[in-house]
C-alpha positions as CSV (number, residue, x, y, z in Angstrom):
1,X,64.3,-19.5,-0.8
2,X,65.1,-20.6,-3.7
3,X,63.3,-23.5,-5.1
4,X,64.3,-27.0,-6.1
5,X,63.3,-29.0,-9.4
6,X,61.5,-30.9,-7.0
7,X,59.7,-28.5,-4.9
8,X,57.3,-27.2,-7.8
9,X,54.3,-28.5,-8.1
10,X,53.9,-31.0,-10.9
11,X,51.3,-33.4,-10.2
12,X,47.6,-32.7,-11.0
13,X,45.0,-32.2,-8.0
14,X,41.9,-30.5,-7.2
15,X,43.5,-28.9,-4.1
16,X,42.1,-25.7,-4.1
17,X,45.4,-24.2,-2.8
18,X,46.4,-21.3,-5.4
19,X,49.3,-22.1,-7.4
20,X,51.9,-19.7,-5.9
21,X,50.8,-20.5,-2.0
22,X,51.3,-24.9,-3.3
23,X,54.6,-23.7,-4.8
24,X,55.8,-22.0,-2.1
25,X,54.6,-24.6,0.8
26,X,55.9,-27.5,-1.1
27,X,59.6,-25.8,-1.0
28,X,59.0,-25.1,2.6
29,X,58.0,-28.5,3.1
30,X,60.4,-30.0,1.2
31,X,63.0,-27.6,3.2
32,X,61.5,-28.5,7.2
33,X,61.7,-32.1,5.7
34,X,64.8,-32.5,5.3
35,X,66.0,-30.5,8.7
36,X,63.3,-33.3,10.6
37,X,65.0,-36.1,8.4
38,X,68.4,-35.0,9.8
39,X,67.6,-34.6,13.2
40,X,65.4,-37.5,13.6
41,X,69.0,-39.7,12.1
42,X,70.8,-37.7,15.0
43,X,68.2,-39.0,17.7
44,X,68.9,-42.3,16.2
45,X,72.7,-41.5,16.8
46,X,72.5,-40.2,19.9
47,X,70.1,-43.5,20.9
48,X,72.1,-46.2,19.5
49,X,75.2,-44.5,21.2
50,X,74.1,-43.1,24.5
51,X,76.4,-44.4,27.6
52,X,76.6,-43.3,31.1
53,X,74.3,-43.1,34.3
54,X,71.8,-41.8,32.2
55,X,71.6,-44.6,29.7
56,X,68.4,-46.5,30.0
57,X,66.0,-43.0,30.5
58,X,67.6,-41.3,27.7
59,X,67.5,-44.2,25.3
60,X,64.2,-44.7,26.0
61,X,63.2,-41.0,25.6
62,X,65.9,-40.6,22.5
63,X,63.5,-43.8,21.1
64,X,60.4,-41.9,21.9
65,X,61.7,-38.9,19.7
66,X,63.1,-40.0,16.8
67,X,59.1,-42.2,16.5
68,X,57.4,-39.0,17.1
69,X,60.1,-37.2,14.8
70,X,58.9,-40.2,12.1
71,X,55.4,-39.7,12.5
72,X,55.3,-35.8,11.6
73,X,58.1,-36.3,9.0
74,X,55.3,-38.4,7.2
75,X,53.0,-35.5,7.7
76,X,54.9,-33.1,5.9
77,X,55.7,-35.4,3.3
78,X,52.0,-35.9,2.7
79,X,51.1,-32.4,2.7
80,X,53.7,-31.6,0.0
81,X,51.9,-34.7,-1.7
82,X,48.4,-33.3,-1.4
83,X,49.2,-30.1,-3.3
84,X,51.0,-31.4,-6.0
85,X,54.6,-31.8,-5.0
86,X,57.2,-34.2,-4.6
87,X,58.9,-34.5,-1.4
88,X,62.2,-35.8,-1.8
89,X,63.5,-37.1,1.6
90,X,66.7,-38.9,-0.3
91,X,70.1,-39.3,1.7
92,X,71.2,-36.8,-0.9
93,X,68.7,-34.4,-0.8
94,X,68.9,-34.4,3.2
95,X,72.6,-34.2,3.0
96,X,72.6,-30.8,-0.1
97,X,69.1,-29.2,2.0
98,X,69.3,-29.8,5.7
99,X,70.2,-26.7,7.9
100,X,71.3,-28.8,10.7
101,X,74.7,-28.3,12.4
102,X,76.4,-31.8,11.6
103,X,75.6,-34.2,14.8
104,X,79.4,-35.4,16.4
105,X,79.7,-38.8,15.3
106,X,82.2,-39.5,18.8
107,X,79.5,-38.3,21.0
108,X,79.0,-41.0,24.1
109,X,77.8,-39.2,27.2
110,X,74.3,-39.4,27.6
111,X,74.4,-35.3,28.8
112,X,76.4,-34.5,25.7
113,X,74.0,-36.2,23.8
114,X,71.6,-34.1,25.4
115,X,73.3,-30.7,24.9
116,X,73.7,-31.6,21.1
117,X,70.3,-32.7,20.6
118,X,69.1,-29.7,22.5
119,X,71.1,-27.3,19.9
120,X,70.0,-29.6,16.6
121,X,66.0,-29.4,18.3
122,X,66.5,-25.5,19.2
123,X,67.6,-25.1,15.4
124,X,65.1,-27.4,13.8
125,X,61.8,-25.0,15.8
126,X,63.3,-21.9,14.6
127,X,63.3,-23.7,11.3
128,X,59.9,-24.9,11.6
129,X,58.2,-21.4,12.9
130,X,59.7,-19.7,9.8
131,X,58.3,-22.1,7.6
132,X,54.9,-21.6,9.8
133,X,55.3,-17.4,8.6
134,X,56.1,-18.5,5.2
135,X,53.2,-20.6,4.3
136,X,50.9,-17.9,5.9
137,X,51.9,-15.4,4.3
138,X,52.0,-17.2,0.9
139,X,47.8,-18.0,1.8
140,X,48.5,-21.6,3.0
141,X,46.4,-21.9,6.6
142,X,46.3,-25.8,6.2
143,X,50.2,-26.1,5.6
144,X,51.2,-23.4,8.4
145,X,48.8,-25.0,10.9
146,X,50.1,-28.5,10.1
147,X,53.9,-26.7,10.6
148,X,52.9,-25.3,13.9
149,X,51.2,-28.6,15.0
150,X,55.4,-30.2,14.4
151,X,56.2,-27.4,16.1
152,X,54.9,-27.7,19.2
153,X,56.0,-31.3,19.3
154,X,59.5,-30.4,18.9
155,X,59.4,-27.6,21.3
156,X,58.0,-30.0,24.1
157,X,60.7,-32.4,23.0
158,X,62.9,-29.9,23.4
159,X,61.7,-29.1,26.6
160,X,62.3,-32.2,28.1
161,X,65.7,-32.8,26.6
162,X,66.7,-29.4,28.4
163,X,65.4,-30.7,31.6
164,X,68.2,-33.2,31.5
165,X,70.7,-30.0,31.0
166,X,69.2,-27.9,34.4
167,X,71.7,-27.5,36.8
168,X,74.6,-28.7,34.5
169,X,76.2,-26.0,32.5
């Protein structure tokens, strides 16, 4: 992974992290945080925009998500803080770094909502548990355990979003 301006390390801190395991967490970071940033602004669409029999559940559980998507977006964030770096959760940077499939703009149908969420979610763990190897393997514990802790919140979000899809394809 190439890294960003942005994703080196250029504040001063005691973190005892070594220098090449900050460097390559706070590119990994910066990387998960702007695939969470996207999908958490494709929760919001789907929210704001969900119709059908379906409506009031799923815009309460689209709601739920896109706070819980907020909450560990602020995590990460932090964690690139704490060792130095500069997260960089711009519209810009989100729109140049996310790996997200673009979310359909047209979508209405609270089920299609749910199929493309369950997709954008689906891509957004795989994204996450690579970043989990990454920082490992560079000799970041703190940063992959914080990763696998977002992880296991999207896969239960996940989870119930494909609940929605039993039975339907």
């Amino acid at each position: 992974m190439a890294r960003a301006a942005s994703d080196k390390p250029r504040n001063q801190t005691r973190n005892d992290t070594p220098g090449n395991a900050k460097a390559e967490s706070v590119a990994v970071l910066n990387a998960v945080l702007a695939d969470m940033i996207d999908v958490t602004n494709a929760t919001r669409q789907a929210h704001w925009n969900v119709k059908g029999s379906h409506f009031y559940g799923l815009h309460l559980m689209f709601e739920k998500f896109y706070d819980m998507l907020g909450e560990q977006t602020d995590e990460l964030a932090e964690r690139a803080v704490q060792l130095g770096g500069i997260p960089d959760g711009t519209t810009q940077a989100v729109g140049a770094k996310t790996r997200i499939s673009p979310y359909p703009a047209d979508t209405l149908d609270g089920l299609d909502h749910c199929k493309q969420l369950a997709d954008r979610y689906a891509q957004l763990a795989h994204n996450l548990r690579e970043g989990i190897d990454k920082t490992d393997e560079a000799g970041d514990a703190d940063t992959a355990d914080l990763i696998t802790d977002v992880s296991r919140e999207v896969d239960k979000a996940l989870w119930m979003i494909e609940a929605h899809l039993q039975g339907k394809d």
